[in-house]
N, C-alpha and C positions, 0 to 999 in steps of 0.2 A: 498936628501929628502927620507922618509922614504917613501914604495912603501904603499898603502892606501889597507887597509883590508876592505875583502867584508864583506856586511851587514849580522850583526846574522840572523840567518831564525826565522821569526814569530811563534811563539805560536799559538795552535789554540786555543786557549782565544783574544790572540792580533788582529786574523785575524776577529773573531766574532764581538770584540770589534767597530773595521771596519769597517765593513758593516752593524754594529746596527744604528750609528752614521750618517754613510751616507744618504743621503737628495732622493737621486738617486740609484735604483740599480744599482751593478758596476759589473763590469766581472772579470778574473783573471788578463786583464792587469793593473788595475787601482790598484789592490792587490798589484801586482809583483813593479808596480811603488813605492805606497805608501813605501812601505817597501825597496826599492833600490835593490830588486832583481834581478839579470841581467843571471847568468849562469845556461845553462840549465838543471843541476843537481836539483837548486834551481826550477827552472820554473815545471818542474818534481815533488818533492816534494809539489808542488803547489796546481797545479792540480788533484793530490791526496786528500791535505788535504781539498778541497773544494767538491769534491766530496762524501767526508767523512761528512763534512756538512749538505751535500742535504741528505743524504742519512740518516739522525740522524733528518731532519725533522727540523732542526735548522735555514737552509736556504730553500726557496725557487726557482727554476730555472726558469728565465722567456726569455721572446725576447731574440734572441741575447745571448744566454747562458750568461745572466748575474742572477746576485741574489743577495736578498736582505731578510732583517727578513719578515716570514710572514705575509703580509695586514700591510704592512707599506705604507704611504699616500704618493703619489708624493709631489713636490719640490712646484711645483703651482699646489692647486685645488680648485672646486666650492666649495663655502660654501654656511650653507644658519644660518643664526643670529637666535639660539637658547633657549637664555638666557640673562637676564640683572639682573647683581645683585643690590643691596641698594645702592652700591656707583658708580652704572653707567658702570661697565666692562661689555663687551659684551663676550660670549662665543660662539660659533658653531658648527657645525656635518657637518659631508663630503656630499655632494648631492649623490655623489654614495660611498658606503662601502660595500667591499666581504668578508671582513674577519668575526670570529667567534665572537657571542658576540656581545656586543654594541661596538659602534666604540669609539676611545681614543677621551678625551675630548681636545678642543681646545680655549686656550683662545687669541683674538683679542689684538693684544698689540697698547696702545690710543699714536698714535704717526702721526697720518694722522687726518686732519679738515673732510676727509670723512665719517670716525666712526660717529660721531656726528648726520648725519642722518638718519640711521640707527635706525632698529627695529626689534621686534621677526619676522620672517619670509621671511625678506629681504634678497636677495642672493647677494654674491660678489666674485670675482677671487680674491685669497692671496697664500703669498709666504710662505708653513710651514717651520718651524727649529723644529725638534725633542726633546720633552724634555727627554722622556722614553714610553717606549709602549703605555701606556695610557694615554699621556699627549703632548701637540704639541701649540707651539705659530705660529699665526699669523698674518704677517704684509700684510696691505689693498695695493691692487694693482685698483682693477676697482669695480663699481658695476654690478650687473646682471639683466635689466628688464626682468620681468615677475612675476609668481604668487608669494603671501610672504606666501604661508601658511594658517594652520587653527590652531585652537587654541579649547581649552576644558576650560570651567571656570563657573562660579557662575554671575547671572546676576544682579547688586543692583542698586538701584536708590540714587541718592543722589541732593543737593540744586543746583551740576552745573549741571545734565543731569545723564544719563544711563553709566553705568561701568561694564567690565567685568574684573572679579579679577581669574585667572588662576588658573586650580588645580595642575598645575606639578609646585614642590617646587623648583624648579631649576629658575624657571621665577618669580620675583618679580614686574615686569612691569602691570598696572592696561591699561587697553583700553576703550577710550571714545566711547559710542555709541548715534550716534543722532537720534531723532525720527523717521525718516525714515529710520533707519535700527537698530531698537530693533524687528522685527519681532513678536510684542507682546507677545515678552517676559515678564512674573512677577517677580517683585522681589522673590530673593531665587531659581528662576529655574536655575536648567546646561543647561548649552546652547553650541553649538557647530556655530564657528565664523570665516568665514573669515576675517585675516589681509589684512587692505587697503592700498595702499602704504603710505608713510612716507610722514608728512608732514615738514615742516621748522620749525613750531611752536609746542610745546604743546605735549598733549600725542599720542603713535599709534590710529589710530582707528579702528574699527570691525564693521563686519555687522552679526546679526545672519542668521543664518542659518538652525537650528534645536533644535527646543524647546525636552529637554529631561525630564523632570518633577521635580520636588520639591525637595531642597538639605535636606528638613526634614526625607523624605521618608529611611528609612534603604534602600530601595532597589539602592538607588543613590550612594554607597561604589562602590557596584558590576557596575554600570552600567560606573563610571568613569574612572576604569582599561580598559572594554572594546573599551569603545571610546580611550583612552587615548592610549593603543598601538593597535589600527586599527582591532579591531577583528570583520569578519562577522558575524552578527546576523539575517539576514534574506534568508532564501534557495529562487531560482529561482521556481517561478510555475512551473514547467516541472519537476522539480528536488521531488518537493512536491507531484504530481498527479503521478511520477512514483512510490514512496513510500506508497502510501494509494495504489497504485493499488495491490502491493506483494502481494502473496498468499505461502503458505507451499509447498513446492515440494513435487510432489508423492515418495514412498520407492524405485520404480524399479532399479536401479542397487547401492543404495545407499544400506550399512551396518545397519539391524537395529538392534541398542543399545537401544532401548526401555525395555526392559525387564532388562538391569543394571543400579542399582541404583546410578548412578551418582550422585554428590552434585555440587551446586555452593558456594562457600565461598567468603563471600566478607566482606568492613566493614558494621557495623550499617545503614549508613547518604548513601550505594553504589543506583545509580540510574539505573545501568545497570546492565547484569550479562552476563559473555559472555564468560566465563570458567567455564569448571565444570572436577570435577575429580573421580576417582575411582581404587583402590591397594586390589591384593589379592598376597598372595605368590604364587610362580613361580612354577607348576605342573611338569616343566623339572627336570629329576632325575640328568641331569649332572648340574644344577644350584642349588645347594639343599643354603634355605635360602633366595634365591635371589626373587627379585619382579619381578609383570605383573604388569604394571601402564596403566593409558588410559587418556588420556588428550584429552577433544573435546571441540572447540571453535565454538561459530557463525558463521555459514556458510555466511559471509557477500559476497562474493563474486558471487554466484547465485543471489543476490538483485540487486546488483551494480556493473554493466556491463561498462568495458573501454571504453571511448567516451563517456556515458551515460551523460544525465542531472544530474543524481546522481553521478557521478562519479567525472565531474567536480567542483561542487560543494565539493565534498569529500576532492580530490587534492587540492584548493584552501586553505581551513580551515586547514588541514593537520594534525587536531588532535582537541579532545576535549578540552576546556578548565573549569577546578572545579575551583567555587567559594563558599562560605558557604553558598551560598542564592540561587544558579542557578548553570546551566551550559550551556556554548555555548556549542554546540552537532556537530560534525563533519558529522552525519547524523542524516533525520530526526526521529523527536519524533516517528513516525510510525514503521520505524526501529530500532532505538535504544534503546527505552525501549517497543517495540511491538515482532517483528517478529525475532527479532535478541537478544534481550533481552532470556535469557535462566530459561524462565519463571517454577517451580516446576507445572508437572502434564500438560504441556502441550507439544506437540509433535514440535522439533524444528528441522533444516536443521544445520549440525552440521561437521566438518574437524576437522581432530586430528590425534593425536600418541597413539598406543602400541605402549607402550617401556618394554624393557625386563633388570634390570638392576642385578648385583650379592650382596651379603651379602652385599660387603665393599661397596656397590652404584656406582659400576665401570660401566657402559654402555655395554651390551651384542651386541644387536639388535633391531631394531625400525623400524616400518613399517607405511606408511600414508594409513588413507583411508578417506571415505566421506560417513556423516551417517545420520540417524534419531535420535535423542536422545529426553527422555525423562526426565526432574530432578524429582529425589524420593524426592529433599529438597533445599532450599535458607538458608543456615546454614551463623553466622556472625562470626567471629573471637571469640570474648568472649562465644560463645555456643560453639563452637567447642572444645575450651581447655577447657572449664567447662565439657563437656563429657570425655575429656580423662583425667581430675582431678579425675574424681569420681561424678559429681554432674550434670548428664543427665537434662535436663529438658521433657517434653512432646513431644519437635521433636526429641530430641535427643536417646530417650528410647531405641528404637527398631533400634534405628542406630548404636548404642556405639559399640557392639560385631558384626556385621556385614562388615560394613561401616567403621567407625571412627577410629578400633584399627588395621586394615592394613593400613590406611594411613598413621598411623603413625609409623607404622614398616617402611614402606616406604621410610620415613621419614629420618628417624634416620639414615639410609643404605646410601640414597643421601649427608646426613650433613657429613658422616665421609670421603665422595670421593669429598666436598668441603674442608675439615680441610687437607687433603691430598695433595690437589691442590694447596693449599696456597694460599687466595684469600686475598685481600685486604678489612677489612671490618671497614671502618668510621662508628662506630654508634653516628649519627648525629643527634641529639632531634629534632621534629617536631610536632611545635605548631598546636595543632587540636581548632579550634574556633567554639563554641555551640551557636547558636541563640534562643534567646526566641520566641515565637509565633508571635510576635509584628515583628519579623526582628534583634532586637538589640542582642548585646553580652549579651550573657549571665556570661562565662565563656571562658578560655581560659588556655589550658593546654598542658601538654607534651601527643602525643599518645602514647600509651602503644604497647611494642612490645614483643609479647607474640610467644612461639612454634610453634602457629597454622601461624601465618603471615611468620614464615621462610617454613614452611610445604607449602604451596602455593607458594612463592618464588623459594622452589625447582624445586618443579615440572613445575611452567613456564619454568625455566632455563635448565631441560632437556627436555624439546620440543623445547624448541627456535634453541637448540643442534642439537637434531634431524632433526629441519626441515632446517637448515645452510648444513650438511651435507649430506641432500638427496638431495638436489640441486647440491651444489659442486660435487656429485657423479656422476648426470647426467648431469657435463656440464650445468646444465640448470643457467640463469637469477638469482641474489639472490640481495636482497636492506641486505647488512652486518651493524649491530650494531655493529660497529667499536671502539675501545677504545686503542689509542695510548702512550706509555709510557712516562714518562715527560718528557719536553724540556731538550736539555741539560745545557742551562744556568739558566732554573729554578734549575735542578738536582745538581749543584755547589753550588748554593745561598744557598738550603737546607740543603747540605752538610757542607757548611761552618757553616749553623748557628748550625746541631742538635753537628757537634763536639764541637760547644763554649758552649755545656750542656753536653757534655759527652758522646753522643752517638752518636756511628760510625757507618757511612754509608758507605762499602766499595765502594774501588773506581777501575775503571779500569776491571770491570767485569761486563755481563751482569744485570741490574736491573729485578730482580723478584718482583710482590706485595706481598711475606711474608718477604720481608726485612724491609718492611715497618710494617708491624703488628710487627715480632717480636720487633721492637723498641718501638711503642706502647702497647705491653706485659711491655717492661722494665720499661715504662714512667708510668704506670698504680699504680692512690694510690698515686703518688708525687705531691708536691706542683705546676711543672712545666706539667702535663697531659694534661691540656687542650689547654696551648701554643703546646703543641707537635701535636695532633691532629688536631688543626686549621689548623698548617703550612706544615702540612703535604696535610691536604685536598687541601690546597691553589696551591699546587704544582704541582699537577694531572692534565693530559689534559680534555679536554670535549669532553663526548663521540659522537659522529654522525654517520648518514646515510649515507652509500657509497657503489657502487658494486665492489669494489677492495676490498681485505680482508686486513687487518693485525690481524686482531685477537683483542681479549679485556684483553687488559693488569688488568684491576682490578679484574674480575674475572678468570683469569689465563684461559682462552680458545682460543683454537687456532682457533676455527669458532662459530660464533654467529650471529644469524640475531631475530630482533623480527618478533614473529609470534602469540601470544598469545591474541590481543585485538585490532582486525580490525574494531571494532566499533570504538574507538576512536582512532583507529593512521592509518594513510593512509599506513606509510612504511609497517604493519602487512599484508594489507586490499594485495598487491605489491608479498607481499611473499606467499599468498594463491592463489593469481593466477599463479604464477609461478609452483608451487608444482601442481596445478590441471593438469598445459598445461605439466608439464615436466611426470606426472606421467598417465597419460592418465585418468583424472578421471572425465572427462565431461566437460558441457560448464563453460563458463565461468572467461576462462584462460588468461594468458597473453599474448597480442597482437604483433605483430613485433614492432609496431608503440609505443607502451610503454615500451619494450625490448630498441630499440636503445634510448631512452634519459631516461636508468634510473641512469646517473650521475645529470641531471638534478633535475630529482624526489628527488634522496637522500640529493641534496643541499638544494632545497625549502624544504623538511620536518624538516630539521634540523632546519632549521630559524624557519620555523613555529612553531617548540617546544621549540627554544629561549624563540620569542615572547607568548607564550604561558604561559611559565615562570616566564616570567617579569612581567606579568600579572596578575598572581593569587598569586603573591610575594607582586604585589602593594595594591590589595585588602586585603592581611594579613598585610601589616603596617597600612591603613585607619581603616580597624575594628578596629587593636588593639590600634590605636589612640583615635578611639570611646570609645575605653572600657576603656581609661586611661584620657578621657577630664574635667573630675570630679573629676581626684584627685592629680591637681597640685597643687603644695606646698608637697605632701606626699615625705617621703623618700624610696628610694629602694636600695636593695643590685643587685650587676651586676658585670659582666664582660669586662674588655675593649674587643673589638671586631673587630676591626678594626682600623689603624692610619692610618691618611692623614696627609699633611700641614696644613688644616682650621680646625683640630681638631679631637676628638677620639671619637669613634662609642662605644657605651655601650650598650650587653644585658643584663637586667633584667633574675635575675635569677626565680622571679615569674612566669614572662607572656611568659619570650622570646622575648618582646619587644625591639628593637632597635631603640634607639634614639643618637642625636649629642651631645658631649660637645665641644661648639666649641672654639679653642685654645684661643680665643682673653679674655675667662674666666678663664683661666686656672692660678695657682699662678702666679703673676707677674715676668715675665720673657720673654727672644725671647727665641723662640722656636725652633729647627731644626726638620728636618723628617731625621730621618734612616732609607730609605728604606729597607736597606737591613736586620737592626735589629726590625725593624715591631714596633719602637717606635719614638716620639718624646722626644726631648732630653735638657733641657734648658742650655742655653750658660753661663750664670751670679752661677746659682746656684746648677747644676749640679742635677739637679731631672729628672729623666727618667719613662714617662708611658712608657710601652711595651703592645706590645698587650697579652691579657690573665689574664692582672694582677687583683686582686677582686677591688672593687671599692663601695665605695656608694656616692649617687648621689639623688638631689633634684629633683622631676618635673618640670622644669617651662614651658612649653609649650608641649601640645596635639592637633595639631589640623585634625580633622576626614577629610576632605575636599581638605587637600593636605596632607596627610600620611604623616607628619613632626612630628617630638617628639624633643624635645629640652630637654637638661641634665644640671642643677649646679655640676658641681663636691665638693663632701663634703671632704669627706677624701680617700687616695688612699692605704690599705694597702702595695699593691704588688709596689708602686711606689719604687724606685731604688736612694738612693743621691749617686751620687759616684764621686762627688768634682768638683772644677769646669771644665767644658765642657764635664762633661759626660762621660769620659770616663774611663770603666774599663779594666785590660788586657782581659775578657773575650769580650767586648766589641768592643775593637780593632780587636780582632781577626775576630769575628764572628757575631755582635748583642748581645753578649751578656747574661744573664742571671743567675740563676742559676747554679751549680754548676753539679748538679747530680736530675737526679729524673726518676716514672713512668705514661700513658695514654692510650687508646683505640679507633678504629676507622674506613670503606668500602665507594667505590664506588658507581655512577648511574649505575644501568643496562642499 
């Protein structure tokens, strides 16, 4: 008998593959087994490539040096019943989720008499099987008494009794309310409702709980996002009588900048102002060319004292949240558009940088202090570059040659020590939505990004610079705006797909972000620009709060923290006391006791600006549901923008509007998902949408009350026949597409 040859050694694809799949984190013996690795040469190479893994951020290390992908779900966990669709499936969300992001969606599979009882908010033990990151089935093991939940909805009366009809489009489930528990509710109110357990018969039912006012009212858009993902809207008394109490700090050992005419620049619709700037050329003869910049921020940190009523409160919120109608305010009204607001002509308590930088915008030296400042002006984005067009207006006059044309020397000097840097820049359109007097949409369009909004931009991002590295220098405390390079098996996916177009991403070398622009240099102008910039952005990790550095891959910086708008971001509020306590610059510093759990702080801020996210993302689909509910049946020209299994996500290239076309409309055909090639793909007739392709597309549904938009698909230019099952060789290879083409495109700060 032939003597039996040892097992090839695994790939590290095959080994990834592995422990994607796995239900359970596993260790390297469960590796070494799967694989039949036995000799300790092998076992050696193992161990290596697993730590090569961890170390590439692909795997996680947990208990037990075992590991598994990132915030993947155990094998059995709690659930709690989040969804019921038209035809009765039930979906759910993890009771507890650490990972980044919403958690991967999970749908119940109907193979237990237990589902059957079951309702939106009922908890039960199940066994997941992984389908892909974002996606997990599971089978019913037990139920879980206790609470089922709250619910957001519309309150109607009808001929059998009181109905609460849900604004989150995910829940199609209607909840009977009987007269002792409508809370005197009217027809048409939001109302916020406890689910009551499950009965055996008939629909869930609900009790209200908190009357929120009339679904006619415009202001019921904004106020749905906030109930809907949990946002505080009311500060603590304590927290409120600490904030009417502030007063302006005296000048005594503070800098005073009263006499330099600093600007605030913000947009039109800004509520706050809490940066203000100032550039003259640099008086050093050995810098000839080079600038003195001054960047002073709200001293929010003399307000809002660690421990404080204000303080917790601050931590809690963890950031403001903008809607078009409102803002929830991380602090109060009294501070954040009073005392901290960096009002023109009035004297304000102010922390900042000189920075010193050369011709080419290279960083000299930079110095923190703590001042008085006074604004010579509240200038808006469109005044600013109308001064520096040629076309001052009244505030502008006597600023233009003063003021406005070193900043923008300034300027120019920082843009060409980012073009240097290689920074990754996605320019990603951003629906600005205008309200008429009334509340309602008025309009809804692309903001405009104009010189003066990168001129501001810079100058955040060297102070942000600055004040990362005067902490790092002293050892001291720093909350780092962190920005990690992509996964590695996103960085394959994209790889495979941008060569199935022609453009090569090398491989086996460190990833820089101008690998990524130059591609979208090349893509720029082609039929294929927008697929390229999609999949490119789709690629990218999400940036967060952490006091461990790695640096911000998008903007190619090896140290970054934010530090520029401690009004509305707690991490900012984290890094100003740091900088006071590490630099000796008075009260108000950071405490031990906020020093040892600031891994903490930088997790919860980071949700909090998820949640924050998701937020004022949900309020721009409901407006611009508003703003399109009067004109279904119209046709629009769009973009696919997204592919699922249940169908393809279209924006409007008018509004920005995204809405569903969902597959089961789609030409008559079975439809598959390629994930990998970002299209669905018909099996009978060989028609392929992809994402990107142009499209037009009928309205048939707007509705403002659950931010749902619904698409007919008309005609598909960019649709793809390529025989039947779809496939072509580029297809095969990669997803497919075009042959050759160019696009453009940057990161979140």
């Amino acid at each position: 008998m032939a003597p039996r040859l040892p097992a090839p050694f695994p790939t590290k694809e095959a080994v990834l593959a592995f422990i994607r799949n796995s239900p359970v984190p596993v260790g390297k013996r469960e590796v070494a087994r799967a694989f039949k690795l036995s000799g300790s040469a092998d076992r050696e190479r193992l161990k290596l490539l697993m730590k090569e893994l961890e170390a590439e951020g692909t795997v996680e290390r947990g208990h037990g040096r075992r590991v598994a992908p990132p915030a993947a779900l155990p094998e059995v966990a709690a659930l709690e019943v989040s969804a019921i669709d038209l035809d009765g499936e039930l979906s759910a969300r993890p009771l507890v989720w650490t990972g980044d992001g919403e958690p991967p969606r999970i749908f119940l599979v109907p193979e237990r008499s237990g589902l059957s009882a079951l309702g939106i908010g009922d908890r039960l033990l199940a066994r997941l099987s992984r389908i892909n990151d974002r996606l997990y089935e599971a089978r019913f093991i037990r139920r879980i008494e206790g609470s089922v939940g709250r619910i957001l909805g519309v309150y109607r009366v009808s001929a059998e009794g009181g109905r609460i009809v849900p604004t989150d489009r995910r829940n199609r489930t209607e909840f009977v309310v009987l007269p002792a528990n409508d809370g005197d509710a009217e027809p048409g109110e939001l109302v916020l409702a406890d689910v009551l357990p499950a009965t055996r018969l008939g629909l869930p039912q609900a009790r209200v709980v908190e009357r929120l006012g009339s679904t006619a009212e415009p202001r019921a858009v904004s106020l749905i996002a906030i109930h809907g993902q949990g946002l505080p809207t009311v500060f603590d008394p304590a927290a409120l009588r600490q904030a009417e109490r502030a007063t302006i700090p005296p000048l005594q050992d503070r800098i005073d900048l009263r006499p330099i005419p600093l600007v605030t620049i913000d947009g039109a619709d800004a509520r706050d102002f809490d940066d203000a700037v100032w550039a003259e050329p640099d008086t050093d003869p050995t810098n000839p060319g080079g600038w003195h910049l001054i960047v002073a921020i709200a001293d929010v940190a003399w307000y809002v004292r660690a421990g404080s009523a204000l303080d917790l409160a601050a931590r809690g919120r963890g950031n403001s949240v903008y809607f078009p109608d409102r803002v929830v305010p991380m602090l109060p009204e009294a501070l954040s558009n009073g005392l901290c607001s960096l009002r023109p002509g009035e004297d304000r308590a102010c922390l900042g940088f000189h920075l010193w930088v050369g011709r080419d915008g290279r960083p000299r030296r930079h110095a923190v202090f703590r001042g008085l400042m006074r604004s010579a002006a509240r200038l808006t984005y469109e005044q600013l570059q109308a001064a520096q067009d040629g076309f001052p207006d009244e505030t502008t006059a006597s600023l233009t040659e003063p003021v406005i044309a070193p900043l923008y020397g300034a300027f120019r000097s920082l843009w060409q020590a980012r073009q240097r840097r290689g920074t990754l820049d996605l320019d990603i359109p951003e629906r600005k939505i205008r309200l008429d007097e009334a509340g309602r949409v008025a309009e809804i369009a692309p903001r405009q990004r104009l010189d003066s909004h990168k001129l501001i931009e810079e100058f955040m991002i060297a102070a942000n610079v600055a004040a990362a590295e005067t902490l790092e220098a002293k050892g001291a405390p720093c909350l780092y705006r962190v920005h990690d390079q992509p996964s590695m098996d996103k960085m394959e996916a994209l790889r495979d797909f941008l060569h199935g177009l022609g453009y090569p991403l090398p491989k086996g070398q460190a990833l820089k972000p101008d690998q990524f622009t130059r591609i979208l240099t090349m893509a720029e102008g082609r039929p294929e620009s927008a697929l390229v910039s999609e999949i490119i952005l789709r690629s990218q990790a999400q940036a967060a709060y952490a006091p461990d550095n790695i640096g911000h891959f998008g903007l190619a910086l090896a140290r970054y923290a934010h530090f520029t708008s401690p009004i509305r971001r707690y991490a900012d509020l984290v890094v100003h006391r740091s900088l006071i306590r590490a630099c000796g610059l008075g009260e108000g510093g950071l405490d031990d006791a906020e020093a040892a759990r600031l891994n903490d702080t930088g997790e919860h801020v980071s949700k909090t600006e998820r949640r924050s996210a998701a937020a004022e993302r949900d309020a721009v689909d409901r407006y611009t549901a508003a703003f399109l509910a009067d004109r279904v049946g119209a046709t629009f020209s769009g973009r696919i923008s997204g592919v699922s299994r249940f169908g393809l996500f279209v924006r409007l290239d008018e509004s920005g509007a995204d809405g569903l076309v969902p597959a089961s409309t789609l030409p008559d055909d079975q439809y598959e998902h390629d994930e990998a090639g970002h299209a669905l793909v018909g099996r009978r007739e060989g028609r392929v949408f992809r994402l990107a392709a142009p499209v037009k597309v009928e309205l048939a549904e707007a509705d403002p009350l659950t931010g749902s938009t619904l698409f007919r698909l008309l005609t598909a230019e960019g649709a793809e026949i390529t025989g039947i099952g779809g496939r072509t060789p580029a297809s095969r290879h990669s997803g497919g597409g075009p042959k050759r083409g160019r696009g453009r495109a940057a990161t979140s700060r």
